[in-house]
C-alpha positions as CSV (number, residue, x, y, z in Angstrom):
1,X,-48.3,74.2,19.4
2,X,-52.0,75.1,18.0
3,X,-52.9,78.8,17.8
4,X,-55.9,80.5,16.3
5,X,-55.9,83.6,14.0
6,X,-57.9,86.2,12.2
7,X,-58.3,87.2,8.8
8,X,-58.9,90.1,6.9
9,X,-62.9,89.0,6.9
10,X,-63.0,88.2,10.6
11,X,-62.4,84.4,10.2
12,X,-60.7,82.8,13.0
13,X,-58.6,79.9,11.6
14,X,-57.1,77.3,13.9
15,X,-53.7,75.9,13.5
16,X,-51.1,73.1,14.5
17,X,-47.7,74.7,14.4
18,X,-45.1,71.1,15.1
19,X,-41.4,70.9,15.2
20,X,-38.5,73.1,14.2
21,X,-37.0,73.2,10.3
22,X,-38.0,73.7,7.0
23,X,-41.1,74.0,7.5
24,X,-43.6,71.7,5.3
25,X,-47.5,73.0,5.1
26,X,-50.6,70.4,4.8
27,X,-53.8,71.3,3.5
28,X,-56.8,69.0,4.2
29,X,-59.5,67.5,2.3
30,X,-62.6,67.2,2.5
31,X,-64.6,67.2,5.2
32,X,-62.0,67.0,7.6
33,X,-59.3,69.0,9.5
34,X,-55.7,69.6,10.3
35,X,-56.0,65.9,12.2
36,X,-56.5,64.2,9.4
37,X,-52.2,65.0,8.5
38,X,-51.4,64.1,11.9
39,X,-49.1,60.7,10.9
40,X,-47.8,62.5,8.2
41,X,-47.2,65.8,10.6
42,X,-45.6,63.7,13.2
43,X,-43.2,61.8,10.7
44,X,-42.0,64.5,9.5
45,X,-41.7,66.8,12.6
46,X,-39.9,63.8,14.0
47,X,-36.9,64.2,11.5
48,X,-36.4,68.2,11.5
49,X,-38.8,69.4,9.8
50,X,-41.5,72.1,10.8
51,X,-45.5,70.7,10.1
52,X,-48.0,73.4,9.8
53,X,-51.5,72.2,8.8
54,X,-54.8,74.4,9.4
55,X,-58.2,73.3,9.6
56,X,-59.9,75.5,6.3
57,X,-62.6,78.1,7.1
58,X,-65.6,76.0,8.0
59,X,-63.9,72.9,9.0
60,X,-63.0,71.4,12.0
61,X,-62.2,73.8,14.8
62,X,-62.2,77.1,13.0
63,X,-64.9,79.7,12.8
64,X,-68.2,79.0,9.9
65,X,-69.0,81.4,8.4
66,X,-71.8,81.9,5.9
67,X,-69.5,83.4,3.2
68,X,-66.2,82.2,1.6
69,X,-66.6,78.7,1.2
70,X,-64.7,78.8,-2.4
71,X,-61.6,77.9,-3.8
72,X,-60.5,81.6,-4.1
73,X,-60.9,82.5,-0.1
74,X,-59.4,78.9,0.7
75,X,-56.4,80.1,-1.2
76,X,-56.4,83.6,0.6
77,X,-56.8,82.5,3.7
78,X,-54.0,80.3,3.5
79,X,-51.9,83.3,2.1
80,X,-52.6,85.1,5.5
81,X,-51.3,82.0,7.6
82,X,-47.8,82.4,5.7
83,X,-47.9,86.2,6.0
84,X,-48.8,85.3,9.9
85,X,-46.5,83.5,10.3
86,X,-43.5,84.9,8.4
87,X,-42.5,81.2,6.7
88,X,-40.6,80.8,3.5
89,X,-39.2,78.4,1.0
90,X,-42.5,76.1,2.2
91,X,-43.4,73.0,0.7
92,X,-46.5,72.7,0.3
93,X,-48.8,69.5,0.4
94,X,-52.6,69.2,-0.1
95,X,-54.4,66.1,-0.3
96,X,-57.9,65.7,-2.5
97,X,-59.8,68.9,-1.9
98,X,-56.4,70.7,-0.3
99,X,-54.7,69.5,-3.3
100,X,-57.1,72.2,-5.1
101,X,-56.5,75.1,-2.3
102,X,-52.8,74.5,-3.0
103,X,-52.9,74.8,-6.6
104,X,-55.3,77.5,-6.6
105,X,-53.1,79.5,-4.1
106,X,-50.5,79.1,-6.5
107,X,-52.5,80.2,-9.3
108,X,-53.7,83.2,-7.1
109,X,-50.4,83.9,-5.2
110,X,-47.0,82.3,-7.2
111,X,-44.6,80.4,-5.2
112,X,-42.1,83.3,-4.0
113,X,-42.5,81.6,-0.5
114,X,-42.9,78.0,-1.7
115,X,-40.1,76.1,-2.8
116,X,-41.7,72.5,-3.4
117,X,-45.4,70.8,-3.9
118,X,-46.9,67.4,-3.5
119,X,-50.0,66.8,-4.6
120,X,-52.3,63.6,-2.8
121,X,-55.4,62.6,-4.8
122,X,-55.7,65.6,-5.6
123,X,-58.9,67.2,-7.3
124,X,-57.1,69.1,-10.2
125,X,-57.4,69.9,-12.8
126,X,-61.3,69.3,-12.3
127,X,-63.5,66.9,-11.3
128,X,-67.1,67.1,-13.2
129,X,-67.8,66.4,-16.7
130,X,-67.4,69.3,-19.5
131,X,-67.0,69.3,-22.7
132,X,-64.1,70.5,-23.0
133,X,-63.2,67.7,-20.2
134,X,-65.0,64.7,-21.0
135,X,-63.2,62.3,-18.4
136,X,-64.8,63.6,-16.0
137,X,-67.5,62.4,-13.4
138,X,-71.2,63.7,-14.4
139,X,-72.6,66.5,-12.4
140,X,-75.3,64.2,-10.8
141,X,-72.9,62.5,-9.4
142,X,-72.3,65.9,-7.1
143,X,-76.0,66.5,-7.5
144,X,-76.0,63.2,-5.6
145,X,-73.6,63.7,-2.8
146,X,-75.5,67.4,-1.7
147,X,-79.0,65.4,-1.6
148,X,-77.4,62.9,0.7
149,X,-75.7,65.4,2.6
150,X,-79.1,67.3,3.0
151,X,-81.3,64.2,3.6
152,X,-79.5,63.1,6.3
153,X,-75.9,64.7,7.0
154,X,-74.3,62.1,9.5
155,X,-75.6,59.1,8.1
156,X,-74.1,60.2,4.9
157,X,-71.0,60.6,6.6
158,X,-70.8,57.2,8.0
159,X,-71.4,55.6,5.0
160,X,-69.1,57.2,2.6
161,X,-66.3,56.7,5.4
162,X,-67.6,53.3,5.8
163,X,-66.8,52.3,2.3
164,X,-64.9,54.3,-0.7
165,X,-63.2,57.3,1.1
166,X,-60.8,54.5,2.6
167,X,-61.8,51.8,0.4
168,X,-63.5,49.7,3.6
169,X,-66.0,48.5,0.4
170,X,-63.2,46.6,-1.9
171,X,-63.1,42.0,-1.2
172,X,-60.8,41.6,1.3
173,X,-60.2,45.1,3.0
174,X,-58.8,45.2,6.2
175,X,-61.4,47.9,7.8
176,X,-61.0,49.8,10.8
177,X,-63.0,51.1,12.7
178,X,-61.4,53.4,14.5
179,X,-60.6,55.4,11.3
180,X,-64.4,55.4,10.5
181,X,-64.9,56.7,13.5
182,X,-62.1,59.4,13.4
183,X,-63.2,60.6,9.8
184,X,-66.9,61.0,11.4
185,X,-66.0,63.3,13.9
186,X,-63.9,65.5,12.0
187,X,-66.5,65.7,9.4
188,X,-68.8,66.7,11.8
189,X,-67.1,69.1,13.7
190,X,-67.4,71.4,10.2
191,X,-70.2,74.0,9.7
192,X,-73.5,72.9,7.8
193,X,-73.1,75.5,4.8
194,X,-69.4,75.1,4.7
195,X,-69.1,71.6,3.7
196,X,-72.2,71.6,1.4
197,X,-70.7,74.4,-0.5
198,X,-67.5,73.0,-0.5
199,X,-68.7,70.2,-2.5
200,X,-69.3,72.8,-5.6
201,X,-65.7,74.2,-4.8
202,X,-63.8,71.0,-4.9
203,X,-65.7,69.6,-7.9
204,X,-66.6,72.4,-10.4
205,X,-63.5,75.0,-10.3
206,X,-61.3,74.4,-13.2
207,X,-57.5,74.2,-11.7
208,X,-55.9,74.2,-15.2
209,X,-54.4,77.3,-15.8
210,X,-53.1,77.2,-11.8
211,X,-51.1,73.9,-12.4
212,X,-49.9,75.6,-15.5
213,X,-48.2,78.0,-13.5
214,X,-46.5,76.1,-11.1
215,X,-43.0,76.5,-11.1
216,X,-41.3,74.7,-8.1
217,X,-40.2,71.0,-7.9
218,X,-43.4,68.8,-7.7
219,X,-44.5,65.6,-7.2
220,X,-48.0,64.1,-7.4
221,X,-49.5,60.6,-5.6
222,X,-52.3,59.2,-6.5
223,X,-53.9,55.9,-6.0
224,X,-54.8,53.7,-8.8
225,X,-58.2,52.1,-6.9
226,X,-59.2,55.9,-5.7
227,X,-63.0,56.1,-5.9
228,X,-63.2,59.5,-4.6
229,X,-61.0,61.0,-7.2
230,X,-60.5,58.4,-10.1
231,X,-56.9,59.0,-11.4
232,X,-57.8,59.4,-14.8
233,X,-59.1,62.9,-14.5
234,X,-56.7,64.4,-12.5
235,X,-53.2,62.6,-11.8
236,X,-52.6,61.7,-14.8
237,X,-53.6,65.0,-16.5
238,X,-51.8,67.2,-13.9
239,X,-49.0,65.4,-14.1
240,X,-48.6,66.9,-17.8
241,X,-49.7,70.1,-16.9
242,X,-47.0,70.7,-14.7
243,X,-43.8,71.3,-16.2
244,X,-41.5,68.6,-15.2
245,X,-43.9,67.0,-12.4
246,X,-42.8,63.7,-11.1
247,X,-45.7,60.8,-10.9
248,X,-46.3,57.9,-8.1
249,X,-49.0,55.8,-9.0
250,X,-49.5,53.4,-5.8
251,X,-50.9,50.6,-6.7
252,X,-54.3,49.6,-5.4
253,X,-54.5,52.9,-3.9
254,X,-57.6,54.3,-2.4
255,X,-58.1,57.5,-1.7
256,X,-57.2,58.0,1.6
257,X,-53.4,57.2,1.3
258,X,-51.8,59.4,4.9
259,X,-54.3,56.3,6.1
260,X,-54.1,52.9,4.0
261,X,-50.4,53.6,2.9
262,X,-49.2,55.7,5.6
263,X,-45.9,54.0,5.9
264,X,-44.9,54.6,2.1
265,X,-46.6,58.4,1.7
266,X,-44.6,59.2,5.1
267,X,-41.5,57.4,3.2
268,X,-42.2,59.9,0.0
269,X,-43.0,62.6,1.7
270,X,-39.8,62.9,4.1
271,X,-37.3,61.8,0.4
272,X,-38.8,64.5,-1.3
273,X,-39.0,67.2,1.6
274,X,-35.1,65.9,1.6
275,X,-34.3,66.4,-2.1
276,X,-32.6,69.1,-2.9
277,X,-31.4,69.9,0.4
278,X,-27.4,70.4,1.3
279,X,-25.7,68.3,3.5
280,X,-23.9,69.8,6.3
281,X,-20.3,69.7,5.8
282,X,-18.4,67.3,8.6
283,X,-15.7,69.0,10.8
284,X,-12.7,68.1,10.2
């Protein structure tokens, strides 16, 4: 089931509501959409558990509009899809950019309706270069991306698709094209404005103090070959920011793990979605 609803500002957000159970949220990174959790939604949907995943404001199928497009309103909006929706004891999971709007919704909002996390290649606890965070990637480097994105939007789509998002540009890849494809047209279903500003959103807000807070059982992947997100900067610092986080380092991974190590993340995702839970008693 896929609905559509409003928020406060007028912002229709679209939806995929699948399968019956606890239910298990997905936030997207960017450029993309809901689809983009679709073998991850379907894995887990398949063994009792129910997959909600929205496309954020500006992205894929829901409305663009000109304001909003920060961390903050990500995290509020999602906040209004719970209320919506009435859910409870959620766990959460956000991959790369909605590995930010999950930890800043728990920053913003606590975790009385979330009882787990996973973070994917996530973006905490920030991306560009500071002083007080010198493993970070230079601003230019974002500078770069938003003259490419301006220059020539699509082109720039196809080629960062094309080679680290999935890691299509390491020797001996096995590319697909198909999943070039699938990235492109997701990208380019989002609003102009929305994904240039969300470049500023996913690389310069400061997560720290969010992960600090967190409070639930969590567990953070990350690939060891990501070039989108290199694990230095933000794995392996969440991971002590986050009192009692558990760590899964695949190895080789790019960036785009619910693709290139789909069987494994669907294998993590569905133990630790399990953990925790109590079996049903056997009739006598």
């Amino acid at each position: 089931m896929s609905n559509l609803f409003t928020t406060r500002d007028g912002t229709q957000i679209y939806f995929k509501d699948w399968g019956k159970g606890p239910v298990v949220a997905f936030s997207h990174g960017w450029p993309l959409c809901s689809d983009a959790w679709e073998p991850q939604m379907f894995h887990l949907a398949s063994n009792g558990f129910r997959c909600i995943a929205h496309d954020r404001r500006g992205h894929g199928r829901s409305s663009q509009p000109w304001h909003g497009n920060d961390m903050d309103t990500y995290a509020d909006d999602l906040a209004q899809l719970f209320d919506h929706l009435g859910v409870k004891d959620i766990m959460m999971v956000g991959h790369s950019t909605g590995g930010g709007e999950v930890t800043r919704y728990l920053g913003r909002h606590g975790t009385s309706r979330v009882a787990k996390v996973v973070l994917v290649g996530a973006v905490p606890p920030l991306m560009v270069k500071t002083p007080a965070n010198p493993g970070g990637l230079p601003i230019e480097v974002f500078d770069g991306l938003r003259k490419a994105y301006l220059a020539d939007r699509a082109q720039f789509y196809l080629e960062f698709a094309s080679g680290p998002f999935f890691g299509f540009n390491r020797p001996g890849a096995k590319v697909s094209e198909g999943a070039i494809r699938s990235w492109w047209q997701q990208a380019m279903m989002g609003g102009h404005v929305n994904a240039y500003e969300c470049i500023k959103a996913f690389s310069e807000t400061d997560f720290t103090e969010d992960l600090k807070k967190i409070d639930v059982p969590t567990l953070i992947i990350h690939g060891d070959d990501d070039q989108i997100v290199p694990i230095g900067a933000s794995a392996m610092l969440s991971s002590k920011l986050v009192r009692g986080a558990q760590l899964k380092i695949y190895k080789g991974g790019a960036h785009a793990l619910g693709d290139t190590a789909k069987d494994q993340l669907n294998a993590d995702l569905l133990e630790f979605a399990r953990s925790g839970e109590v079996p049903l008693k056997k009739s006598a």
